[in-house]
C-alpha positions as CSV (number, residue, x, y, z in Angstrom):
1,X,84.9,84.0,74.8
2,X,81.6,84.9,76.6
3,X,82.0,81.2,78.5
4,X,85.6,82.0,79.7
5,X,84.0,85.9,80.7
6,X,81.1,84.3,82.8
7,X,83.7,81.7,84.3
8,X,86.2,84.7,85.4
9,X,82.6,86.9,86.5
10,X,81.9,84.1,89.1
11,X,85.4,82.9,89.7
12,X,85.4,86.7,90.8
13,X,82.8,86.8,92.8
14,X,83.6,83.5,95.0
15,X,86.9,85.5,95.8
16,X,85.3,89.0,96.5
17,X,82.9,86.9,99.0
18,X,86.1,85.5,100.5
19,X,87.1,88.7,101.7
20,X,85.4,89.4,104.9
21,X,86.0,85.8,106.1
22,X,89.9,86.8,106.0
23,X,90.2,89.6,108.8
24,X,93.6,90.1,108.0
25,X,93.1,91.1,104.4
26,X,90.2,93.9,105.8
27,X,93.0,94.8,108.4
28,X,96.0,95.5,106.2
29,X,93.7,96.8,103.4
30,X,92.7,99.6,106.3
31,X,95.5,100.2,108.2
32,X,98.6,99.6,105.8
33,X,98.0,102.9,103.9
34,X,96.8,104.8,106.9
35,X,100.5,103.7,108.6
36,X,102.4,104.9,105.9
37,X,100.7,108.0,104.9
38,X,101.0,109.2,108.7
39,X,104.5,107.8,108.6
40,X,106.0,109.9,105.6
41,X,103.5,112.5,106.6
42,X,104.7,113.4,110.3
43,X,108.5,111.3,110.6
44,X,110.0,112.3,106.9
45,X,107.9,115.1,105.5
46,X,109.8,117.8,107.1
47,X,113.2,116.6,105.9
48,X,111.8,116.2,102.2
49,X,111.4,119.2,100.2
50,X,108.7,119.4,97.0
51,X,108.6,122.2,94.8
52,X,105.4,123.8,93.9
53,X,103.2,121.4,96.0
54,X,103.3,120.7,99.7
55,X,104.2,117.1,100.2
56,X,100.8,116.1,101.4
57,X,99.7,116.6,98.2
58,X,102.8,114.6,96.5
59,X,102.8,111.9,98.8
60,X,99.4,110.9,99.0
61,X,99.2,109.3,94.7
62,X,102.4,107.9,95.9
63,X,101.2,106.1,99.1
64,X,97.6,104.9,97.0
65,X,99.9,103.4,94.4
66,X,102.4,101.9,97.4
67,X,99.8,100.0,98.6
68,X,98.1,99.0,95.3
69,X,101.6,96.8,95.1
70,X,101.9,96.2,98.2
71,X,98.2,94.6,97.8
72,X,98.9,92.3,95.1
73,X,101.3,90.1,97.9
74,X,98.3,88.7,98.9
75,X,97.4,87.7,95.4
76,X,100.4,85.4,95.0
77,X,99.4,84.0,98.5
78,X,96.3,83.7,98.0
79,X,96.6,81.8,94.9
80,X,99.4,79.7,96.0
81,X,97.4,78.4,98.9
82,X,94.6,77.4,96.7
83,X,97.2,75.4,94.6
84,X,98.4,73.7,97.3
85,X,94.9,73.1,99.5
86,X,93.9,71.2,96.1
87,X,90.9,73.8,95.4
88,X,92.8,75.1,92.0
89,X,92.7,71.2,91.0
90,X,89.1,71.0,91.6
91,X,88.3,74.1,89.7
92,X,90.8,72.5,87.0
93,X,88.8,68.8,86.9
94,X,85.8,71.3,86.2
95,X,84.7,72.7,82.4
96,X,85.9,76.2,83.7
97,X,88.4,78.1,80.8
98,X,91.9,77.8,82.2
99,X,92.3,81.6,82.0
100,X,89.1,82.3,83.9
101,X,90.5,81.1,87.2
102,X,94.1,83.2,87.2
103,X,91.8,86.1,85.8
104,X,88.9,85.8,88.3
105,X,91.6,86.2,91.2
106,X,93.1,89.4,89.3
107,X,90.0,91.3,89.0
108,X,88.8,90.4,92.5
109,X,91.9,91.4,94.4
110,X,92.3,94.3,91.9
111,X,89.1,95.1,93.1
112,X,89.2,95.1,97.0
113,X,92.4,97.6,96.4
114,X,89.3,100.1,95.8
115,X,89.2,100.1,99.3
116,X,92.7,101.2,99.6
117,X,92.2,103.6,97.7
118,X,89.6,105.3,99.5
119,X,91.5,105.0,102.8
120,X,94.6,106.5,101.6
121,X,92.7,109.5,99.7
122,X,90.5,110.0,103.1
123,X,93.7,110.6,105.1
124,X,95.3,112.6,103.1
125,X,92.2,115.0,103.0
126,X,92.0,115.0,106.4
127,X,95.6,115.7,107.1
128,X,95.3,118.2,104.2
129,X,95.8,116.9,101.0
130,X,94.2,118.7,98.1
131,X,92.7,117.0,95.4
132,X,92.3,119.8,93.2
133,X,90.7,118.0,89.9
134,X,86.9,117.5,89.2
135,X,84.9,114.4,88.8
136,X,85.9,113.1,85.7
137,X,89.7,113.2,87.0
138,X,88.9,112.0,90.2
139,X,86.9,108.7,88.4
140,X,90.0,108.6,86.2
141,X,92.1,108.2,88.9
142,X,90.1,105.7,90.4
143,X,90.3,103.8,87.0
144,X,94.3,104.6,87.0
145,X,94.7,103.0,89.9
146,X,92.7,99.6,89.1
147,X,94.6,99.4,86.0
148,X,97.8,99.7,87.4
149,X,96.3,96.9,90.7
150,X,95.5,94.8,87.5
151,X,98.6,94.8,86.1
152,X,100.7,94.6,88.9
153,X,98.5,91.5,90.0
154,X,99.5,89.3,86.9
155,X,103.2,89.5,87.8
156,X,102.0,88.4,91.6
157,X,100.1,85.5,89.7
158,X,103.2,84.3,88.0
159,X,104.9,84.7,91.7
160,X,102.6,82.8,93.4
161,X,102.4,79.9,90.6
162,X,106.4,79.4,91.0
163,X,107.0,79.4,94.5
164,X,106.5,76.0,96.5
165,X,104.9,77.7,99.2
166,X,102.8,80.9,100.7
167,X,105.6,82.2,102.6
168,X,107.6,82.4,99.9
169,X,105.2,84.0,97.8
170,X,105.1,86.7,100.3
171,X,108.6,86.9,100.4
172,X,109.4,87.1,96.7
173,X,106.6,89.4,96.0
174,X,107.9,92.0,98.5
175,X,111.5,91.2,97.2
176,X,110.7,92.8,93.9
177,X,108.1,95.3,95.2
178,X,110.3,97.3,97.9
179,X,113.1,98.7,95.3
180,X,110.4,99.5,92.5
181,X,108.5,101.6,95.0
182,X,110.8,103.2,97.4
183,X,113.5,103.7,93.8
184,X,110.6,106.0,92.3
185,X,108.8,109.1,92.7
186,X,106.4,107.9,94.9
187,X,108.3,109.4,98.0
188,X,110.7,112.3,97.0
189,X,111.5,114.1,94.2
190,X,113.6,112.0,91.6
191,X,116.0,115.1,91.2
192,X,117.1,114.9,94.8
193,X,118.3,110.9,94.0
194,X,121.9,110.2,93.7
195,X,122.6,110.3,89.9
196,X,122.6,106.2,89.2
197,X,119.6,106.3,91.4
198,X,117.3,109.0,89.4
199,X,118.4,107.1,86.5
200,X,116.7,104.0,87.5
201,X,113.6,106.0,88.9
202,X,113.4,108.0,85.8
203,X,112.9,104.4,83.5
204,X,111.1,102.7,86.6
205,X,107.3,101.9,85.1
206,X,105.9,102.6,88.8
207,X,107.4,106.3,88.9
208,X,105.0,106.6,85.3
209,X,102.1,105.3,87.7
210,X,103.0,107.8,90.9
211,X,103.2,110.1,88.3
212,X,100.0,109.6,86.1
213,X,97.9,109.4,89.5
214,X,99.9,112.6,91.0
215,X,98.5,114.7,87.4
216,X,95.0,113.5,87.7
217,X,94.5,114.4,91.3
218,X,96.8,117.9,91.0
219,X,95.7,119.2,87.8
220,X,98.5,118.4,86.0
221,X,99.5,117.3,82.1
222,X,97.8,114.2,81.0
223,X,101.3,112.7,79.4
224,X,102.2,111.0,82.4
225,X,98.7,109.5,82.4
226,X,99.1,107.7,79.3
227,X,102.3,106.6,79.6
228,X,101.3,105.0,82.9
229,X,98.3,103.3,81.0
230,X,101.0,101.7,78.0
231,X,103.1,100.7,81.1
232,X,100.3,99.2,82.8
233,X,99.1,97.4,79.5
234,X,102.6,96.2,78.2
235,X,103.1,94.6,81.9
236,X,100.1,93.1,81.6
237,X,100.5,91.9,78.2
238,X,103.2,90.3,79.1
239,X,102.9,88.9,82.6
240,X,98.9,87.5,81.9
241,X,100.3,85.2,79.0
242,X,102.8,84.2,81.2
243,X,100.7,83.1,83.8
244,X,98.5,81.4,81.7
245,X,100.8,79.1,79.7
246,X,102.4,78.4,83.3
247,X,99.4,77.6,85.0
248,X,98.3,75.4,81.9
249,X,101.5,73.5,81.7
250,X,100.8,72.6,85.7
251,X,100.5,68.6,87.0
């Protein structure tokens, strides 16, 4: 167990040093949630109505935990390039724990989405978003929000070890991303949805997310918070195990 933890450590660190030799990943990391905050700030926030709260202050847990998905794309095609450049076949000829590679790109890519974070919190304060908790809710949020990257990142790991190439790992993983997102609370209010809609956003895991990180920055009820933290643990739970008896059973 400690073997397979230092394998993942350094498998994690050679993928965190990757990351400002790929301009593109700084890039999107930077400007994809400033785009979208600004987008459903200025073009839809007048047309969406949110009781209690402004919708600065709704929209902004919703956009970090947008992008958060939207970030794990580059897991699955960043791990299906290695696969097919040969380097995952290297790392597999080597006395490196199976798990420790899949987990190594999980925990660096969930960690580079700590810059997403930070981006998408500093617009919203500057365009006036409120984060009205203390510390402890604001590291909690922080924690919330890497969770939820982590889980999110094993289902991109499965993606990207069943797809035959990078494009189509970028394809599928936006295919399954854009209705879990946009289908939640992460934009409007789930009681304006159509009824069939708000049904599916109600039971949709990434409304529990949007909602866990919306409490901790707002001051709200902790409920959500742990029901995004089961959702976030069942999904990984389920996908990880996946990915690792898929990735095992590899030629």
């Amino acid at each position: 167990m400690r073997t397979a933890a230092v394998h993942a450590a350094v498998l994690t660190w050679r993928n965190l040093v990757q990351i400002p030799r790929s301009p593109h990943l700084v890039v999107t990391m930077t400007v994809q949630p400033i785009m979208f905050t600004l987008l459903f700030a200025f073009v839809f926030g007048g047309a969406i109505t949110t009781p209690e709260v402004d919708y600065i202050d709704f929209l902004v847990p919703g956009i970090v935990a947008q992008t958060i998905a939207f970030g794990t794309t580059s897991t699955a095609v960043g791990l299906n390039e290695d696969l097919r450049r040969g380097i995952i076949d290297r790392f597999r000829s080597m006395p490196i724990a199976r798990g420790a590679i899949l987990t190594g790109r999980v925990l660096a890519d969930s960690g580079r989405m700590v810059l997403t974070v930070v981006v998408a919190v500093t617009v919203g304060l500057l365009l006036g978003f409120d984060f009205r908790a203390g510390a402890g809710r604001a590291l909690a949020f922080v924690a919330l929000a890497l969770l939820i990257g982590i889980a999110l990142s094993w289902i991109a790991v499965v993606v990207g070890l069943s797809v035959a190439s990078s494009e189509a790992a970028q394809s599928v993983g936006f295919m399954w991303l854009f209705p879990l997102t946009f289908a939640s609370s992460a934009f409007v209010p789930i009681g304006t949805m159509p009824d069939g809609l708000r049904a599916f956003a109600q039971v949709n895991p990434f409304t529990a997310f949007v909602d866990g990180l919306r409490n901790l920055a707002l001051g709200g009820a902790l409920d959500s918070v742990w029901w995004s933290v089961v959702w976030a643990v069942a999904i990984t739970g389920v996908a990880a195990p996946i990915a690792i008896v898929k990735y095992s059973r590899m030629r």
